[in-house]
C-alpha positions in Angstrom: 9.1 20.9 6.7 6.3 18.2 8.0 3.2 19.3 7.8 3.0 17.8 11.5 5.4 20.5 12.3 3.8 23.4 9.9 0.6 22.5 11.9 1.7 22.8 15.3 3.2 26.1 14.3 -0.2 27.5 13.1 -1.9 27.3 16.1 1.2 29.0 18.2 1.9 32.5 17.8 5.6 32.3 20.0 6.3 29.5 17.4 5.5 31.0 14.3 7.5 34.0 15.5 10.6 32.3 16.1 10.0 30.1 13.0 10.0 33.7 11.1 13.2 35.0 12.6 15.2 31.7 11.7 14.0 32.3 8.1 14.8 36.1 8.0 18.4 35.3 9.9 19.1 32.7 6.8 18.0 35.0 4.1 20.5 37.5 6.0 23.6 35.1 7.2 23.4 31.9 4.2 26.5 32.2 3.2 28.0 32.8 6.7 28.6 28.7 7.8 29.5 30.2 11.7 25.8 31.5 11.4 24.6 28.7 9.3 25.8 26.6 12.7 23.9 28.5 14.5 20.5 28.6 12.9 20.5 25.1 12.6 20.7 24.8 16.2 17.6 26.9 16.5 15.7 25.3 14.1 16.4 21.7 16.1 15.9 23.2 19.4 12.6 24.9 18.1 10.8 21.2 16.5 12.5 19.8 20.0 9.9 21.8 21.6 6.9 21.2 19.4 8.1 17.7 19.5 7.8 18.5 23.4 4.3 19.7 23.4 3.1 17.3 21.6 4.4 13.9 22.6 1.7 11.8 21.5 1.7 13.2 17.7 2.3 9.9 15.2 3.8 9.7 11.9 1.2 8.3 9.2 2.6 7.3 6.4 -1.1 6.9 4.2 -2.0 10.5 6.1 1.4 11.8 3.9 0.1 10.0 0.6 -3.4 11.6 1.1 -2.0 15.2 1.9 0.6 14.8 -1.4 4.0 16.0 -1.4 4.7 17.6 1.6 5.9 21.1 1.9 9.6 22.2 2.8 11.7 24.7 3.6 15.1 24.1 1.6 18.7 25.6 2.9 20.7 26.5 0.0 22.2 29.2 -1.6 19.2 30.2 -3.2 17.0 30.2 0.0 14.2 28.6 -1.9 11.0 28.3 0.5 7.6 27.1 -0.4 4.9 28.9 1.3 3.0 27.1 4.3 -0.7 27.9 3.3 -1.6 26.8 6.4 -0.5 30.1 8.0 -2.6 32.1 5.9 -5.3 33.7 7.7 -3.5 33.4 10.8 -3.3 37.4 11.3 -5.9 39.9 13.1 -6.5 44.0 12.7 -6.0 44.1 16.7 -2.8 41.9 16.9 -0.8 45.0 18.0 -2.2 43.9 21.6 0.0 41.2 21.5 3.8 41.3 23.2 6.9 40.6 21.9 6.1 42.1 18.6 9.0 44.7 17.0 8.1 48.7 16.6 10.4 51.0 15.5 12.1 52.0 12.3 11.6 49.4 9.2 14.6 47.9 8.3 15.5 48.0 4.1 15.0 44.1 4.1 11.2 44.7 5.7 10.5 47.1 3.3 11.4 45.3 0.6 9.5 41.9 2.2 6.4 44.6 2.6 6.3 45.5 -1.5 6.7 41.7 -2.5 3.6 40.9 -0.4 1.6 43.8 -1.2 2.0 43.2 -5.3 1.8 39.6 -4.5 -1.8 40.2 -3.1 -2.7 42.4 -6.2 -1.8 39.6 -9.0 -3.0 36.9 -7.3 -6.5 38.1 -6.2 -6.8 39.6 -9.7 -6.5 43.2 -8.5 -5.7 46.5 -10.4 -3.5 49.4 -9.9 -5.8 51.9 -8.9 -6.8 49.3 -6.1 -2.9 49.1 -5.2 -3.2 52.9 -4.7 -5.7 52.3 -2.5 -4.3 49.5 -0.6 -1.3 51.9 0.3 -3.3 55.0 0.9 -7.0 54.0 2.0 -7.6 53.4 5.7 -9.3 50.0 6.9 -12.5 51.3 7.1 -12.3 53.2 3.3 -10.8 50.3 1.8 -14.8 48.4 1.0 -15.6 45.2 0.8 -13.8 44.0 -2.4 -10.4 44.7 -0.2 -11.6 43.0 2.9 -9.0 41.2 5.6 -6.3 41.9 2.9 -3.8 44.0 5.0 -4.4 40.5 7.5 -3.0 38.5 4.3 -0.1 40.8 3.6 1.3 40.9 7.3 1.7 37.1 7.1 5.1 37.9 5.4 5.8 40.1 8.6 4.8 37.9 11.5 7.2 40.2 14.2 5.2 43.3 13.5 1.3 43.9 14.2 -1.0 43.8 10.9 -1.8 48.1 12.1 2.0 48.7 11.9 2.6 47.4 8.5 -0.4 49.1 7.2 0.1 53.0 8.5 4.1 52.1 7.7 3.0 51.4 3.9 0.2 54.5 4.0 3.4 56.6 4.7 6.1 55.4 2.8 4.1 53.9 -0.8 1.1 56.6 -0.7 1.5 59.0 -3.6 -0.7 61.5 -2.0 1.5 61.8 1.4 4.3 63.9 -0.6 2.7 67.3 -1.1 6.4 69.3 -1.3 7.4 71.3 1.5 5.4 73.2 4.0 4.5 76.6 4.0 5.0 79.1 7.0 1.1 79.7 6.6 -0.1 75.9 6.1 2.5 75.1 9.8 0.4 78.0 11.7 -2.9 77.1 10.4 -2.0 73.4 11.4 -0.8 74.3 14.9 -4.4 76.4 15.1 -6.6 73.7 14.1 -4.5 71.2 16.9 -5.3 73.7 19.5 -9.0 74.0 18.8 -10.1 71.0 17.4 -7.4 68.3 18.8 -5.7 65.5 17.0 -8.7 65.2 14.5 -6.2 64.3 11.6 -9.0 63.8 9.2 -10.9 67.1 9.7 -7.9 69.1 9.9 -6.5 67.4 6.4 -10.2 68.5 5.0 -9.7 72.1 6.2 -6.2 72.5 5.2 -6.9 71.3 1.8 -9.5 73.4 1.6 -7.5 76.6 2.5 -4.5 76.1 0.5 -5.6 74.6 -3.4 -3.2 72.1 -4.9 -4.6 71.6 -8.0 -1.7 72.7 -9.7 0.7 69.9 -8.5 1.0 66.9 -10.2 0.0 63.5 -8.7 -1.5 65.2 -5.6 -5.4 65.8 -6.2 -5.9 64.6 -2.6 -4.1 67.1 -1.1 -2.0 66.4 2.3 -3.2 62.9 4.0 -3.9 62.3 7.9 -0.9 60.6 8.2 1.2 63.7 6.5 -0.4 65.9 8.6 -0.1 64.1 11.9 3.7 63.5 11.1 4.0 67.0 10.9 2.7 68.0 14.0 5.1 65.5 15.4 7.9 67.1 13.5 6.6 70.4 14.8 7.1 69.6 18.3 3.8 67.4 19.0 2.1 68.6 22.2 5.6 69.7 23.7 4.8 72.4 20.8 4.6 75.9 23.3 8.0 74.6 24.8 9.8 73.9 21.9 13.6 75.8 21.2 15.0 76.6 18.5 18.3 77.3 17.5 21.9 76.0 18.6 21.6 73.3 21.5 23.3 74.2 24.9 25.7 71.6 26.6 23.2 70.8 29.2 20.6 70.0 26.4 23.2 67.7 25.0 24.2 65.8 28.0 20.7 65.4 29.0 20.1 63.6 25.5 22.7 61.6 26.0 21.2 60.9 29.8 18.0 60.3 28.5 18.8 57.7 25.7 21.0 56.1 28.7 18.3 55.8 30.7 15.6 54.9 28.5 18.2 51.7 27.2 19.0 50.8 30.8 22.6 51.6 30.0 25.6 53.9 31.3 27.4 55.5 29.0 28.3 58.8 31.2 30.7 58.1 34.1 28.8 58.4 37.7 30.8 61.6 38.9 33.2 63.8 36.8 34.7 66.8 37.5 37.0 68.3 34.5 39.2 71.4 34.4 40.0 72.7 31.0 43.5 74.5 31.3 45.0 76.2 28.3 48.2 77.3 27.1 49.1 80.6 26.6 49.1 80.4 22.7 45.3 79.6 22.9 42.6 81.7 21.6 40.5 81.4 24.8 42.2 81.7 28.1 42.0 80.8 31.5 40.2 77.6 33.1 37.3 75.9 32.3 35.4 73.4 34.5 32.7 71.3 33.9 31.0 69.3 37.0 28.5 66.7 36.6 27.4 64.6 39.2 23.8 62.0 39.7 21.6 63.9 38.0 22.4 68.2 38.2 25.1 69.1 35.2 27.2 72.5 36.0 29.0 74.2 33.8 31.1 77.3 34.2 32.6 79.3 31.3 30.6 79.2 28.0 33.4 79.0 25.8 33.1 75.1 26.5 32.7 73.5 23.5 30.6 69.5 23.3 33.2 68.0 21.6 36.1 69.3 24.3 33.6 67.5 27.0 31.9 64.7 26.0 35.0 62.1 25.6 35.8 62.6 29.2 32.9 62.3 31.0 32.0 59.0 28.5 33.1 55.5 29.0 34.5 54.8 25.6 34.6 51.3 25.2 31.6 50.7 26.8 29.9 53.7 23.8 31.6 51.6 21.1 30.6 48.1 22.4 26.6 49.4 23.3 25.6 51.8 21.2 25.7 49.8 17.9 22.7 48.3 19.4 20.2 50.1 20.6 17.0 50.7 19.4 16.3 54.1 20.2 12.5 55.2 20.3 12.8 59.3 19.6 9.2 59.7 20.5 9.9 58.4 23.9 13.1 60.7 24.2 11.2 63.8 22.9 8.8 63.1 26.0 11.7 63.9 28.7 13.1 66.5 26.7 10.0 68.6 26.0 11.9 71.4 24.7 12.8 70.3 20.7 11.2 68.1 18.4 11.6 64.4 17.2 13.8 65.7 14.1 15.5 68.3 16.2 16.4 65.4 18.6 17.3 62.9 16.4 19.6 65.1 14.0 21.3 66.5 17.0 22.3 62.5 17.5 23.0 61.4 14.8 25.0 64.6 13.7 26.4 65.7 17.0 27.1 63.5 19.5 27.0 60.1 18.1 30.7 61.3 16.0 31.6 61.6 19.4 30.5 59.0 20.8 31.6 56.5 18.1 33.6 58.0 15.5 33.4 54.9 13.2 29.8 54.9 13.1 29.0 58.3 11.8 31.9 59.1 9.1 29.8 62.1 8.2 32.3 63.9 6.4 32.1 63.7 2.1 35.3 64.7 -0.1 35.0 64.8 -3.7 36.6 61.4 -3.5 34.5 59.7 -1.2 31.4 60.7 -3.7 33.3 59.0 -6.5 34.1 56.0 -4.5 30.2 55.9 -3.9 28.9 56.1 -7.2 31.3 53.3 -8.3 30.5 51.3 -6.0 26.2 51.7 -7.3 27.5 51.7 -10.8 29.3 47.9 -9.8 26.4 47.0 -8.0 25.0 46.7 -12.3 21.0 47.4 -11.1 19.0 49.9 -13.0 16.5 50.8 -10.5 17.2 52.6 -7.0 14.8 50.2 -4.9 17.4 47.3 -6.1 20.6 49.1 -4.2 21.9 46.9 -1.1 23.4 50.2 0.7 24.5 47.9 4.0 26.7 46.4 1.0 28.1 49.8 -0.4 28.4 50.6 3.1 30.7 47.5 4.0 33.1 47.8 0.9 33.2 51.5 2.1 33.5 51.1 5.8 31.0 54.0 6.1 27.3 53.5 7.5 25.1 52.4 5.6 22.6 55.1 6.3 24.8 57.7 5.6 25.9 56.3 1.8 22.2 56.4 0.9 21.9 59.7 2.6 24.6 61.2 0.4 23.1 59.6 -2.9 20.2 60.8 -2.1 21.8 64.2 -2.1 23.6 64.1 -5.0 21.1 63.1 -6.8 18.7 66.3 -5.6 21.5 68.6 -5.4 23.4 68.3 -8.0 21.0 65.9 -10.8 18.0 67.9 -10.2 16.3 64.8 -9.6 13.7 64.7 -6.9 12.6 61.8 -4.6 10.5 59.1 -5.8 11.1 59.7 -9.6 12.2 56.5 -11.8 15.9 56.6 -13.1 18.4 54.4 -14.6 20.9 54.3 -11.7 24.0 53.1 -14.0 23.3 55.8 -16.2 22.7 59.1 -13.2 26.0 57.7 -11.8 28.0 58.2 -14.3 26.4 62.1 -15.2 27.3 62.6 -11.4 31.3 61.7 -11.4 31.3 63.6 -14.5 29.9 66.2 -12.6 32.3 66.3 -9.8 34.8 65.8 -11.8 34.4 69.0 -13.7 33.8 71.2 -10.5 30.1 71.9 -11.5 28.6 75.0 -9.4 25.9 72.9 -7.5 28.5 70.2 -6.3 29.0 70.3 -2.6 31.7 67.7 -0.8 29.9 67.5 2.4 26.8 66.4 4.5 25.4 69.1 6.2 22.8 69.2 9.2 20.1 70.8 6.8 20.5 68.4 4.3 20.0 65.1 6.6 16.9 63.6 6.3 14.9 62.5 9.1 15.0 58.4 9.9 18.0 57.8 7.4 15.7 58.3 4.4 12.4 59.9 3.6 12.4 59.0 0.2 8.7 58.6 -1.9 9.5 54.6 -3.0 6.7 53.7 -6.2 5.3 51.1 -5.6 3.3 51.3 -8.8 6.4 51.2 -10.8 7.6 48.0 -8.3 5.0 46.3 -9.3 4.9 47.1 -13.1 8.6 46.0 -13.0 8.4 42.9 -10.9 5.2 41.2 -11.3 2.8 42.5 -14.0 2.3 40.1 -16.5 4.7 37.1 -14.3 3.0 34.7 -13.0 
């Protein structure tokens, strides 16, 4: 790239964010030459308009000798980039002001961009592991003076989130101290106790809870639970909506209203303007007589409660227009949970992703796991010839087994719990598991179950513990 170019981009914010997507497209489409097309375009049409704003910018041939070889950005199979320095610095705490800037769930490839630029900060600056720990469980203001501006250096690898998102996104998923094992009945009513006296004073309710409920016996988890563990909990509890929240199988009229919700939060229609089904049924059926289901702008009626979801949902759906939209959208559950005040962000997003989405697009969810399935999905890791679980491309295994790819990980995630024994977060040889667990199926062991089931789904496709200490022993101690 000129450094003419790498210049103007420093000093525009819009530029440097489309200059990040064309990078994050190629690292994601290379070998796609449709797509290669494509980015190419995007790159020339963005230096058009730098060229654009600066029409009066010369070429100085002496200027290159003086600044050395200049840097590029090279397009090839091995999507080799040299780092522009002059972005560094670039970042601010109080970004998150700006617009345009993507929130939401962290895709795999940001998470993995995230850990190379943490442990890149750590070696070059010098750093330790204990100050890793802290970089990835210390907020801004306990982080001192030695660690200073350096979440603003490690967002430069993420310039389409804000500099407070990456941070509380690695606090959660790379701090050690945030997976304290399940919740007890007594630590959820003390919590929702302390909310309704004191407020959402995360860090002097973490300091009373951990004073109530001793932890010493744990490993790894001196600290106790963290704000952010405690403040996802209350989420997960209901949030505010709390005092209204159900429990318990969802009606029809609590389904359809999700679905409404979602609609209307996306600026879509999915749900046909004015539908009025009967339900008639033979004489051989186990229910009889007629069932009728009216829903019209925004009242729902339905007579007869031996209506089931799945008898009503295809009808009063537009079906190509579900398989065409709902791919992608970007659904924010907090926002949903605020129209429907009655369940939780895990109650809402399970009931989704488990319930009406198989409905909605059958080829999407694929929830259900036979024995063979799980073999086919073990191969398919064992092929993949990693040793470490961070190193598995699930959109991958998901492709070859035209199954999502949040559901594959989901299910290894199970087998390995349910039927290894092995908990999140601890290090294994993946080649080696995968094999134990075919072995395992194959022989009918007791524990083995052929099936995802609603209590086994985790919340946000995976809430697995990823150690980052061990990333960084792996990857970068001692390379340089």
């Amino acid at each position: 790239m000129k450094s003419n170019y790498a210049e103007a981009i420093k000093h525009n914010s819009i530029w440097q964010i489309d200059f990040n997507k064309i990078i994050h497209k190629y690292k994601k489409y290379g070998e796609d030459p449709q797509h290669i097309e494509k980015i190419h375009k995007k790159t020339l049409k963005l230096f058009e308009a730098i060229k654009k704003e600066n029409p009066q910018q010369k070429k100085s041939k002496d200027k290159k000798k003086q600044n050395g070889q200049k840097k590029q950005v090279q397009f090839n199979d091995n999507v080799q980039m040299k780092e522009i320095d002059s972005f560094n610095g670039n970042r601010t705490w109080n970004d998150h002001k700006k617009k345009n800037l993507n929130k939401g769930k962290f895709s795999e490839e940001e998470v993995k961009m995230l850990m190379n630029s943490i442990c890149q900060y750590v070696q070059v600056n010098n750093l330790g592991e204990d100050d890793l720990i802290k970089l990835c469980s210390k907020s801004k203001e306990e982080l001192g003076e030695e660690l200073k501006g350096a979440w603003c250096k490690i967002s430069e690898s993420l310039q389409d989130r804000s500099v407070q998102s990456c941070h509380n996104f690695c606090r959660r998923k790379f701090n050690p101290n945030n997976y304290n094992g399940k919740w007890t009945e007594d630590e959820e009513a003390m919590l929702i106790e302390l909310v309704r006296d004191r407020g959402h004073q995360w860090k002097e309710i973490a300091n009373v809870i951990n004073g109530m409920f001793d932890r010493r016996d744990l490993t790894d988890q001196k600290f106790g639970r963290t704000p952010e563990n405690i403040k996802d909990k209350w989420k997960h509890l209901g949030g505010d909506n709390i005092d209204y929240r159900k429990k318990g199988p969802w009606t029809i009229e609590e389904g359809i209203s999700l679905l409404r919700s979602i609609c209307i939060a996306n600026n879509v229609q999915l749900i046909k303007k004015s539908k009025q089904v009967h339900f008639k049924f033979d004489k051989e059926g186990k229910i009889l007589g007629s069932k009728r289901i009216k829903i019209k702008d925004d009242d729902i009626y339905i007579y007869d409660k031996f209506i089931q979801l799945d008898q009503i949902v295809p009808l009063i759906t537009k079906k190509k227009r579900c398989k065409k939209v709902i791919p992608t959208l970007e659904i924010s559950w907090t926002a949903i949970q605020t129209a429907i005040k009655t369940r939780s962000v895990d109650d809402i997003r399970n009931y989704w992703n488990l319930k009406l989405l198989p409905l909605l697009v059958p080829s999407l969810a694929n929830l259900e796991w036979e024995q063979d399935d799980d073999i086919d999905l073990l191969n398919e890791i064992i092929e993949m010839d990693v040793t470490d679980t961070i190193d598995l491309d699930f959109e991958q295994i998901g492709e070859n087994l035209d199954k999502n790819s949040d559901n594959c990980q989901r299910r290894w995630e199970i087998l390995l719990k349910g039927l290894g024994g092995i908990p999140p977060g601890k290090r294994i040889n993946v080649k080696m598991i995968a094999k134990q667990l075919i072995h395992d199926i194959k022989t009918k062991q007791e524990r083995y179950v052929p099936w995802i089931s609603n209590k086994n789904s985790s919340r946000n496709g995976t809430n697995q513990y990823i150690n980052i200490v061990e990333y960084y022993r792996k990857h970068f101690l001692g390379k340089q």
